[in-house]
GUSE-202081 format. One record per residue: x, y, z of N, C-alpha, C, O, CB in turn; residue in one letter; residue number from 1. Coordinates in steps of 0.2 Angstrom, whole numbers, plus 5000, padded with zeros to 4 digits. Glycine has a CB too. Example, Ala and Ser with C-alpha at 12.3 -4.5 7.8 and 13.67 -1.06 7.14 Angstrom:
BEGIN
n.px=5066&n.py=4972&n.pz=5039&ca.px=5062&ca.py=4978&ca.pz=5039&c.px=5066&c.py=4984&c.pz=5039&o.px=5071&o.py=4983&o.pz=5042&cb.px=5057&cb.py=4978&cb.pz=5045&code=A&pos=1
n.px=5064&n.py=4989&n.pz=5035&ca.px=5068&ca.py=4995&ca.pz=5036&c.px=5064&c.py=5000&c.pz=5039&o.px=5067&o.py=5006&o.pz=5040&cb.px=5070&cb.py=4997&cb.pz=5029&code=S&pos=2
This chain:
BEGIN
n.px=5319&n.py=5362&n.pz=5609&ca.px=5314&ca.py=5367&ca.pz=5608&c.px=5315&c.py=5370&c.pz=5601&o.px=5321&o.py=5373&o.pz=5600&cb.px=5315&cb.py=5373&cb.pz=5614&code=X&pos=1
n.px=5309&n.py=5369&n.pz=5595&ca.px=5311&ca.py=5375&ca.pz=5591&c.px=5313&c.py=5381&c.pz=5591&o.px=5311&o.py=5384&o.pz=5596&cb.px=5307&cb.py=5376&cb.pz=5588&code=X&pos=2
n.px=5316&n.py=5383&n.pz=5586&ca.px=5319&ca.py=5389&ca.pz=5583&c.px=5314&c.py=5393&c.pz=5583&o.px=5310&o.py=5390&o.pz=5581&cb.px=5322&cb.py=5389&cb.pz=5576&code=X&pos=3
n.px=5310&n.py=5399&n.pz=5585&ca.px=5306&ca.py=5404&ca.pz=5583&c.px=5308&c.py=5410&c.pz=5580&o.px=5311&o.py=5414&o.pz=5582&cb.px=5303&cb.py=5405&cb.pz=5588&code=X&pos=4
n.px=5305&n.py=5410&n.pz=5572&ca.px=5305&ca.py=5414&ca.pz=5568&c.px=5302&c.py=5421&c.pz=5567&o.px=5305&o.py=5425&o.pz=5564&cb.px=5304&cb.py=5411&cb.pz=5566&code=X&pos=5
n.px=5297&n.py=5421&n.pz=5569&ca.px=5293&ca.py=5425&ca.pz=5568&c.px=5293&c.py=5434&c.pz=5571&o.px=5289&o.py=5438&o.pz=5569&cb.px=5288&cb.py=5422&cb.pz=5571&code=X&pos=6
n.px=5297&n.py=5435&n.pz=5575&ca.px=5302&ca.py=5442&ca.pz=5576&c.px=5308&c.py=5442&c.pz=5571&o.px=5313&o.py=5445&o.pz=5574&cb.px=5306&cb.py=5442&cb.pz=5583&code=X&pos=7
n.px=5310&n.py=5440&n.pz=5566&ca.px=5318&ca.py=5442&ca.pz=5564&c.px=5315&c.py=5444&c.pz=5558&o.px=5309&o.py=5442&o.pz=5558&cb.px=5324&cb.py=5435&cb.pz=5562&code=X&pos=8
n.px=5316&n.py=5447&n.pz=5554&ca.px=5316&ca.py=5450&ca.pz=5546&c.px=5318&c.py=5445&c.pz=5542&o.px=5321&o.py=5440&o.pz=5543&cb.px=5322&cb.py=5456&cb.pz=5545&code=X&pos=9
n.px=5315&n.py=5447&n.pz=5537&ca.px=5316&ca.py=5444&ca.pz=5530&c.px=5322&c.py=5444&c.pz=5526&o.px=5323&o.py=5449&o.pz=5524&cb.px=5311&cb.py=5446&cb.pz=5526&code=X&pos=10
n.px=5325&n.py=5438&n.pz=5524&ca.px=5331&ca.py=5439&ca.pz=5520&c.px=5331&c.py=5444&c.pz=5515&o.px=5326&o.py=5445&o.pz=5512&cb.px=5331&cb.py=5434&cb.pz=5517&code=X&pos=11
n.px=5336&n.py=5448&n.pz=5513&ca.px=5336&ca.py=5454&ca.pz=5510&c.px=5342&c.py=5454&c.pz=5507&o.px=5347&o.py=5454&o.pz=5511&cb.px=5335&cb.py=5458&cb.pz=5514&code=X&pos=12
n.px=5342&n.py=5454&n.pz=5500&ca.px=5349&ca.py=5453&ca.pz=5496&c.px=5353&c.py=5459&c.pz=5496&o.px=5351&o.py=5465&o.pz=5495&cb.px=5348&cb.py=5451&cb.pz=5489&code=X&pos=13
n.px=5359&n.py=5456&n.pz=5497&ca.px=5365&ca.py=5461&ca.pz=5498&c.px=5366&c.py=5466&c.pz=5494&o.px=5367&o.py=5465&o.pz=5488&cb.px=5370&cb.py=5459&cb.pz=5498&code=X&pos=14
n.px=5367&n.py=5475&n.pz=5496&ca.px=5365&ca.py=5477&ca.pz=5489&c.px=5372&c.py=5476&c.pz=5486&o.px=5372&o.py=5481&o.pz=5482&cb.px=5362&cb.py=5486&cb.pz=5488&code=X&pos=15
n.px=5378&n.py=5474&n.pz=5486&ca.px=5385&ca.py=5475&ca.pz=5483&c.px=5382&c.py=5469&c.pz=5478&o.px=5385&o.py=5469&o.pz=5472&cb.px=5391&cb.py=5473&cb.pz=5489&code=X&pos=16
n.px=5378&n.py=5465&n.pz=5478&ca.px=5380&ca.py=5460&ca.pz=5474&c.px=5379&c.py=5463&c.pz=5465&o.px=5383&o.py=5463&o.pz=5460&cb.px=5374&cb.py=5452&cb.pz=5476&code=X&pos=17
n.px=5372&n.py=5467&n.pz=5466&ca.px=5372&ca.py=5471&ca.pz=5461&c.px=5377&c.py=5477&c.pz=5455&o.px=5375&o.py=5480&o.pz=5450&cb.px=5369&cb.py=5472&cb.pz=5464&code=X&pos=18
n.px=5381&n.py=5477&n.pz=5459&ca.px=5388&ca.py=5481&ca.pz=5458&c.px=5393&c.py=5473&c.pz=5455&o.px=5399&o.py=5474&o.pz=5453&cb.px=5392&cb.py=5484&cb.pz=5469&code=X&pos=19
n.px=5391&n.py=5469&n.pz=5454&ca.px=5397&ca.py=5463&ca.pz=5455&c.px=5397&c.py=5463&c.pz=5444&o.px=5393&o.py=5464&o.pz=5440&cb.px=5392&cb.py=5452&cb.pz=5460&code=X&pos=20
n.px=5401&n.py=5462&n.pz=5443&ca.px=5404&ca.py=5460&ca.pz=5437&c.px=5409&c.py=5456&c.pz=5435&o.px=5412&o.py=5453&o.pz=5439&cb.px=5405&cb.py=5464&cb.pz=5435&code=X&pos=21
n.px=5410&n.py=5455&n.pz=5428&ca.px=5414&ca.py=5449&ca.pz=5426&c.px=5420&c.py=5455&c.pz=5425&o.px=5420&o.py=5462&o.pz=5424&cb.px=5411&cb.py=5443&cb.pz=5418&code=X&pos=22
n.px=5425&n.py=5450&n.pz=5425&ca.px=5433&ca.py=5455&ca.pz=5426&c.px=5433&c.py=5455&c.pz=5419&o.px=5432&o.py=5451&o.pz=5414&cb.px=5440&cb.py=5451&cb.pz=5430&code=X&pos=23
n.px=5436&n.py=5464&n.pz=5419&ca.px=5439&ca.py=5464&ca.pz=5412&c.px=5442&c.py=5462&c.pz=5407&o.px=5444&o.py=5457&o.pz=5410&cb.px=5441&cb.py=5467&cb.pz=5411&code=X&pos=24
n.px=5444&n.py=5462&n.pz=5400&ca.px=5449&ca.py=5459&ca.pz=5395&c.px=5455&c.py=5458&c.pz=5399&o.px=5457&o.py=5463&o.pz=5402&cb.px=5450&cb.py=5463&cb.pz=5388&code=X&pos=25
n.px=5458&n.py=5453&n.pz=5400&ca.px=5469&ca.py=5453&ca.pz=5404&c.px=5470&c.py=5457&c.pz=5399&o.px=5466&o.py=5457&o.pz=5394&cb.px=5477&cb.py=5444&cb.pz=5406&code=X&pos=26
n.px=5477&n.py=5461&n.pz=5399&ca.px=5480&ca.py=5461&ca.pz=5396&c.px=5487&c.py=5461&c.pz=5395&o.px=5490&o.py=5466&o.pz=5398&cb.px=5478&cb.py=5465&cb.pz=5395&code=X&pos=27
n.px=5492&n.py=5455&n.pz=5391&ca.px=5499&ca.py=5452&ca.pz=5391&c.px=5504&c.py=5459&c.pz=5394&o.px=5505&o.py=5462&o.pz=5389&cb.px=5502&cb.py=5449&cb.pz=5384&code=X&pos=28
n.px=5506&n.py=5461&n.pz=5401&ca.px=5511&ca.py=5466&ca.pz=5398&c.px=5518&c.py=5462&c.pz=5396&o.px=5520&o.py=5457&o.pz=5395&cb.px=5513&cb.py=5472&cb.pz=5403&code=X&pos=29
n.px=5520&n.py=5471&n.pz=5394&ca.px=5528&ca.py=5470&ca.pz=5391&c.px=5532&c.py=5469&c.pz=5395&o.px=5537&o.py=5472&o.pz=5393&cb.px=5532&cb.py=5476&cb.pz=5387&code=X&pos=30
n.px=5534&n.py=5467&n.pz=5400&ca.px=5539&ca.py=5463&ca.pz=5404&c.px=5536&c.py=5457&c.pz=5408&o.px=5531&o.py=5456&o.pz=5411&cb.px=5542&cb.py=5467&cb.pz=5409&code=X&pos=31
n.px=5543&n.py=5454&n.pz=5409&ca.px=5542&ca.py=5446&ca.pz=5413&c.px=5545&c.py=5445&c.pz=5419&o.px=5543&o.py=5440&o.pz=5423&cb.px=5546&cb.py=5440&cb.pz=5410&code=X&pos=32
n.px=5551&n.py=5450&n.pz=5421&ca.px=5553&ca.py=5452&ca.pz=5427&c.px=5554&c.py=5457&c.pz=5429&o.px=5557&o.py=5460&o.pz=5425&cb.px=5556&cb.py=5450&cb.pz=5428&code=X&pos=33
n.px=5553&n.py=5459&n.pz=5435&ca.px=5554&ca.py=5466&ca.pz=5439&c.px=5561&c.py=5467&c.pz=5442&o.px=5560&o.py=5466&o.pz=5448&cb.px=5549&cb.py=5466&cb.pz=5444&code=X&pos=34
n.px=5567&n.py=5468&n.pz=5442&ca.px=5573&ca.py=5467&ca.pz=5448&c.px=5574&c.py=5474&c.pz=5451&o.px=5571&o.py=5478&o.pz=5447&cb.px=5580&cb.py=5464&cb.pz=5446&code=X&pos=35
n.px=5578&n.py=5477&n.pz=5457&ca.px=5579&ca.py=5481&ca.pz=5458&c.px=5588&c.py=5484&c.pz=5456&o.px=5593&o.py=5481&o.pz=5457&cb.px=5577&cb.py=5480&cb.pz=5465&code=X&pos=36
n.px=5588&n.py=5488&n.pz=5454&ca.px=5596&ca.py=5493&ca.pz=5453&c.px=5595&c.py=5494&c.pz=5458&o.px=5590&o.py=5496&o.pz=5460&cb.px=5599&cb.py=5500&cb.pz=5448&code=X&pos=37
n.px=5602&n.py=5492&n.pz=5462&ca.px=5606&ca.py=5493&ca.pz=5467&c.px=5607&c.py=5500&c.pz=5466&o.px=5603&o.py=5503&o.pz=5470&cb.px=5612&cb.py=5489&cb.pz=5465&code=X&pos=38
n.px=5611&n.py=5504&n.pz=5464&ca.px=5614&ca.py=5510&ca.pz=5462&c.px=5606&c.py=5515&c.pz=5465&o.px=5606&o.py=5518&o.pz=5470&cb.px=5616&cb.py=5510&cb.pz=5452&code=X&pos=39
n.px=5601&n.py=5514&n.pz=5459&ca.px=5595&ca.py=5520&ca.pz=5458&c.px=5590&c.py=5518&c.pz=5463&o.px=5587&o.py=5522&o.pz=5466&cb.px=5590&cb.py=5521&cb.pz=5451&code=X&pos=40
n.px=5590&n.py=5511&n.pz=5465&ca.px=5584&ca.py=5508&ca.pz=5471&c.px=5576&c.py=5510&c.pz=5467&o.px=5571&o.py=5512&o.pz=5470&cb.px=5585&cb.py=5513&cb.pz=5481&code=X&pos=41
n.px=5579&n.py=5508&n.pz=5460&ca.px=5571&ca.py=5508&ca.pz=5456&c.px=5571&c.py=5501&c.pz=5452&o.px=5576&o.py=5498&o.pz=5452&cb.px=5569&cb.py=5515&cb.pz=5448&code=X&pos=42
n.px=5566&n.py=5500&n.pz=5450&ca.px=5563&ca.py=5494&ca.pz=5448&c.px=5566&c.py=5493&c.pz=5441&o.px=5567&o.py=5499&o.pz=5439&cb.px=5556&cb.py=5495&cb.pz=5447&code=X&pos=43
n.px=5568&n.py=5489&n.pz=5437&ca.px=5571&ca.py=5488&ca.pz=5431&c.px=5566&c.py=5481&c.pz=5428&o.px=5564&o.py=5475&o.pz=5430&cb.px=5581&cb.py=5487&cb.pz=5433&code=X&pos=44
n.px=5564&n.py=5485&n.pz=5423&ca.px=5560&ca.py=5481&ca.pz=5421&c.px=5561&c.py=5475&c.pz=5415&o.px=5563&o.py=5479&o.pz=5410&cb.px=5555&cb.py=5485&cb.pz=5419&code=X&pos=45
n.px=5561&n.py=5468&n.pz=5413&ca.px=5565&ca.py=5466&ca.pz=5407&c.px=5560&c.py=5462&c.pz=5406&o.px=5556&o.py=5460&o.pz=5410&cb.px=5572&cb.py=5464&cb.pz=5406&code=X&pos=46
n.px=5560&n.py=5460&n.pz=5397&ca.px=5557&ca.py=5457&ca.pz=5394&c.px=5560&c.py=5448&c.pz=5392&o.px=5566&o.py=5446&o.pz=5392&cb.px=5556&cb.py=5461&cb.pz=5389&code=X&pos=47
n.px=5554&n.py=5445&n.pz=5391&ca.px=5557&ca.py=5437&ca.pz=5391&c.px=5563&c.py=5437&c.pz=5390&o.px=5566&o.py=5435&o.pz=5395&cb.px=5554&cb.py=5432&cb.pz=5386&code=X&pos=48
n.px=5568&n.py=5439&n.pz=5383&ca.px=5575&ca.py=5437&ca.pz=5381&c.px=5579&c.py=5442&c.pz=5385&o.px=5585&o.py=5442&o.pz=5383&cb.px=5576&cb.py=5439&cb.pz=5373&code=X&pos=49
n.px=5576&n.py=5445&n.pz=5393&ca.px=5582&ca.py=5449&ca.pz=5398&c.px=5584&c.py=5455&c.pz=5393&o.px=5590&o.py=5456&o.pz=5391&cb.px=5590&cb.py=5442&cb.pz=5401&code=X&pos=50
n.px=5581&n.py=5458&n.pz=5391&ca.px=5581&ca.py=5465&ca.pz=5387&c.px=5577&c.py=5471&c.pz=5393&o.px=5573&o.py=5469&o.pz=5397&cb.px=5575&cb.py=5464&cb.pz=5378&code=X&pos=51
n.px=5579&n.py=5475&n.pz=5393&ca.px=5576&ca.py=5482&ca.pz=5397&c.px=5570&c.py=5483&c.pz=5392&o.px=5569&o.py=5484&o.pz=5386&cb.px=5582&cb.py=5489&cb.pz=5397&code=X&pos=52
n.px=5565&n.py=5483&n.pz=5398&ca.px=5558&ca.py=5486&ca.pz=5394&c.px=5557&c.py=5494&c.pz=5399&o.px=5557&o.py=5495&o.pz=5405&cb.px=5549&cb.py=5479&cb.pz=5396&code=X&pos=53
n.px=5557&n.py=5499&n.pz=5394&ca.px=5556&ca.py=5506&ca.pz=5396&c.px=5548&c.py=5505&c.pz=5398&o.px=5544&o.py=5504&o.pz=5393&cb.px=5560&cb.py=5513&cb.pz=5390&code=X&pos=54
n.px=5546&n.py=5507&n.pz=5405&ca.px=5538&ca.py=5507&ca.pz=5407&c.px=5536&c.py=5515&c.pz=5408&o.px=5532&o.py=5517&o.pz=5412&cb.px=5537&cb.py=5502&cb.pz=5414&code=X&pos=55
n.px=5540&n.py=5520&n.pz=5403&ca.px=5538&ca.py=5527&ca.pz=5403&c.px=5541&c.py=5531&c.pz=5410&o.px=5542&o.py=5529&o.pz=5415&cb.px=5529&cb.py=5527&cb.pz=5403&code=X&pos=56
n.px=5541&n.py=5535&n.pz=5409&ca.px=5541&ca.py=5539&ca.pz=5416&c.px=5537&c.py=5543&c.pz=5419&o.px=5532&o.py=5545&o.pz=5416&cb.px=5543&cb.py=5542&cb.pz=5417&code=X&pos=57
n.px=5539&n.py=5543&n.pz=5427&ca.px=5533&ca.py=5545&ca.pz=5432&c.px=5535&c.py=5552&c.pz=5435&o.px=5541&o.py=5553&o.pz=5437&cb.px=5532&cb.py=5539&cb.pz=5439&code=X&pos=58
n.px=5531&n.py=5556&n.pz=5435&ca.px=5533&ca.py=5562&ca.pz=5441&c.px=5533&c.py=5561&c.pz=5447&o.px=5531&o.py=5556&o.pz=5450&cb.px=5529&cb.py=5566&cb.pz=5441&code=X&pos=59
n.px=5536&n.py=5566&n.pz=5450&ca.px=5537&ca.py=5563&ca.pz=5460&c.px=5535&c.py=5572&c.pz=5462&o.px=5536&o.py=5578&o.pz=5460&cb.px=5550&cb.py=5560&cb.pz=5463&code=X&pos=60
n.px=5533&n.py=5569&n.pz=5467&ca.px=5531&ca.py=5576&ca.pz=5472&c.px=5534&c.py=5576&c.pz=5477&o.px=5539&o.py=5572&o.pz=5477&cb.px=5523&cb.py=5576&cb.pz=5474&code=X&pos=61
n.px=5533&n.py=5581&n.pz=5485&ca.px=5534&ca.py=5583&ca.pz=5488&c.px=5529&c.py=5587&c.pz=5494&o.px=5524&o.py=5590&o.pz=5492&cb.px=5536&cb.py=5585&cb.pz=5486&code=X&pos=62
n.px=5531&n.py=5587&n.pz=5499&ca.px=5526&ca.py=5591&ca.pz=5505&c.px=5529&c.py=5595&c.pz=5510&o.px=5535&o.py=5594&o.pz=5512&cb.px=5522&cb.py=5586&cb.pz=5510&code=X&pos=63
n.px=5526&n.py=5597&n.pz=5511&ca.px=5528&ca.py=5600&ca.pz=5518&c.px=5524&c.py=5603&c.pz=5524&o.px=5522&o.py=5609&o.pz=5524&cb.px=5534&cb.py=5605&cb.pz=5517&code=X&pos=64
n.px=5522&n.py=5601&n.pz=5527&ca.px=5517&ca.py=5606&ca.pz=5534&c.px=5520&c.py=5606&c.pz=5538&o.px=5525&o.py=5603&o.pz=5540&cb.px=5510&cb.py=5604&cb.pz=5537&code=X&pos=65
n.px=5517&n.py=5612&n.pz=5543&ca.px=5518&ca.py=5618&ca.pz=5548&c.px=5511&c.py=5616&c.pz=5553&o.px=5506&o.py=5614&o.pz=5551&cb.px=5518&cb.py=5628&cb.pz=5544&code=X&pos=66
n.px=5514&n.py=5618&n.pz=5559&ca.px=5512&ca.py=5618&ca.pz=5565&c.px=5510&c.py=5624&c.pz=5567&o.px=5514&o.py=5628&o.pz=5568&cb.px=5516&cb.py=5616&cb.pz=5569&code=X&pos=67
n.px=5503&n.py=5626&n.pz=5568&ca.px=5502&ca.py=5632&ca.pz=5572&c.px=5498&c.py=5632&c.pz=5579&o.px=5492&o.py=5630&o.pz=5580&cb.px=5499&cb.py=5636&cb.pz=5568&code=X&pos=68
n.px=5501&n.py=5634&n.pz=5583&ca.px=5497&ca.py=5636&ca.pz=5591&c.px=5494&c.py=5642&c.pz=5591&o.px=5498&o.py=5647&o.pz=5590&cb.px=5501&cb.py=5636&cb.pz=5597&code=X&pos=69
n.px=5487&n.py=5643&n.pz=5594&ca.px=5485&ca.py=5651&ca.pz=5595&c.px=5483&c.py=5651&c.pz=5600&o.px=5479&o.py=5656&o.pz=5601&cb.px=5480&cb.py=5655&cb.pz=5592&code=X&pos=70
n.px=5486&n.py=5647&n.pz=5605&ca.px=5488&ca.py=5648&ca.pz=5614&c.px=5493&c.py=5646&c.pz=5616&o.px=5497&o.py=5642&o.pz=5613&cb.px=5486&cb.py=5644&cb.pz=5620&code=X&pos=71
n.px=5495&n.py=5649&n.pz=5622&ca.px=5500&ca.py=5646&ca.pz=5625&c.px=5498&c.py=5638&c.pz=5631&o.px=5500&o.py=5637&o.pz=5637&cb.px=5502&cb.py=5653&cb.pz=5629&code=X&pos=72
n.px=5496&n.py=5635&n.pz=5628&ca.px=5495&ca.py=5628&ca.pz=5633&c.px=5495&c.py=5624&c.pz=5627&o.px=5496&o.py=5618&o.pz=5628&cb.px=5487&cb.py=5627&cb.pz=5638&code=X&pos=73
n.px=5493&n.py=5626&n.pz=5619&ca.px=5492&ca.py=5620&ca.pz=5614&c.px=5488&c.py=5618&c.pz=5614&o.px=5487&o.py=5615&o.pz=5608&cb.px=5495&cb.py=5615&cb.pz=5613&code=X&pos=74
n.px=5482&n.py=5617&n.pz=5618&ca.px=5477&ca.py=5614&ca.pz=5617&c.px=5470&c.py=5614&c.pz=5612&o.px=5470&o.py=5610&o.pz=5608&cb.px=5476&cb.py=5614&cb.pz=5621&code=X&pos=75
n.px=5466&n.py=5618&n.pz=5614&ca.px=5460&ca.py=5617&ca.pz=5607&c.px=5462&c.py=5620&c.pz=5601&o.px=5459&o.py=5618&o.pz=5596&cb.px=5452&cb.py=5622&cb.pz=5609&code=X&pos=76
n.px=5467&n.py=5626&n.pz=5601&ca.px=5468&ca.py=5631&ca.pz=5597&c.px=5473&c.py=5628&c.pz=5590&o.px=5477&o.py=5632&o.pz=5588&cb.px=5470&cb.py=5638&cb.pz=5601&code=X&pos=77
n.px=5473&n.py=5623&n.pz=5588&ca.px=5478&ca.py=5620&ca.pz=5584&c.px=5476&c.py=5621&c.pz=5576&o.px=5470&o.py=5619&o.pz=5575&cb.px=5480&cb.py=5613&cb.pz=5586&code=X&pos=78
n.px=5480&n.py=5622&n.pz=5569&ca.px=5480&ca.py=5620&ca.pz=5565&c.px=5486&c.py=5619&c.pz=5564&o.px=5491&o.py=5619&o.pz=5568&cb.px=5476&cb.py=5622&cb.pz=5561&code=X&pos=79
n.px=5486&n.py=5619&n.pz=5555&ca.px=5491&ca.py=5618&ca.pz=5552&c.px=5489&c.py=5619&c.pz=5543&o.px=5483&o.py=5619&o.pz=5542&cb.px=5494&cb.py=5612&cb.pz=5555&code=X&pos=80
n.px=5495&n.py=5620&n.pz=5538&ca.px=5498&ca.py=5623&ca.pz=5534&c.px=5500&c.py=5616&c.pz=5530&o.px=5505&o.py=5612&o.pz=5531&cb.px=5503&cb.py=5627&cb.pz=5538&code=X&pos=81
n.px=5497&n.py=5614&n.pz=5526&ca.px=5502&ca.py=5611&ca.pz=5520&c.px=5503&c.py=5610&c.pz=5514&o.px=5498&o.py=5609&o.pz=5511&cb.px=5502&cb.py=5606&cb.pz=5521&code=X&pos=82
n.px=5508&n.py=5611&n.pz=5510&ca.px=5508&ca.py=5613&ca.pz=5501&c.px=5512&c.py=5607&c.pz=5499&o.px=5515&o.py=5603&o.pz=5503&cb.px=5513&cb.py=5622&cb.pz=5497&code=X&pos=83
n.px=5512&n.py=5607&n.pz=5493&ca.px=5515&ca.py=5601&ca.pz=5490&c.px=5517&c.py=5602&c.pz=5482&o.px=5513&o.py=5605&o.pz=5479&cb.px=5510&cb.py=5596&cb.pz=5492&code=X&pos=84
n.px=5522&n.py=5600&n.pz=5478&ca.px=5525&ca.py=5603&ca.pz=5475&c.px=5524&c.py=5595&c.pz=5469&o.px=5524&o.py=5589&o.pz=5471&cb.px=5532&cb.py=5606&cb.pz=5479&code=X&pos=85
n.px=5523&n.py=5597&n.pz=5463&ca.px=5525&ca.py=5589&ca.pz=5458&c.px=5526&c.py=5591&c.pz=5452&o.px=5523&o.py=5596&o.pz=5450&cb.px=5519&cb.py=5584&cb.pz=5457&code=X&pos=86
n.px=5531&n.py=5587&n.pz=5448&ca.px=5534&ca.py=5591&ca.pz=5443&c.px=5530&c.py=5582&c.pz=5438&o.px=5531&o.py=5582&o.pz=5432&cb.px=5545&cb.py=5594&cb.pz=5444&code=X&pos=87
């Protein structure tokens, strides 16, 4: 028995394809291997001749949130509280 066509929709091109591009310029970075210090448990970065390549420094943050109840059962009445700190 043929396939019957005539209820389905018409092909219709994907809108992502329009979004599609060629990949930007690479660019070589300055290191060739990544290992971990034992000691800091950070990334130590070096270049081809095993030289330390300094990759800048990052800031680090912090959080903390709080629980609140405005019943006694916990149920519908919940929020909460959170800040966060980054140097």
């Amino acid at each position: 028995m043929p396939h019957d066509t005539t209820n389905q929709p018409a092909p219709v091109r994907p809108w992502g394809i329009g979004r599609l591009a060629p990949y930007p310029t690479t660019v070589k970075l300055p290191f060739t291997t990544i290992t971990i210090d034992p000691d800091t448990q950070t990334g130590v970065f070096r270049d081809h001749r095993g030289r330390i390549v300094e990759m800048g420094k990052h800031g680090t943050s912090s959080g903390t949130e709080t629980s609140t109840s405005t019943n006694l059962d916990s149920q519908p009445d919940q929020g909460h509280d959170q800040d966060s700190q980054k140097d």
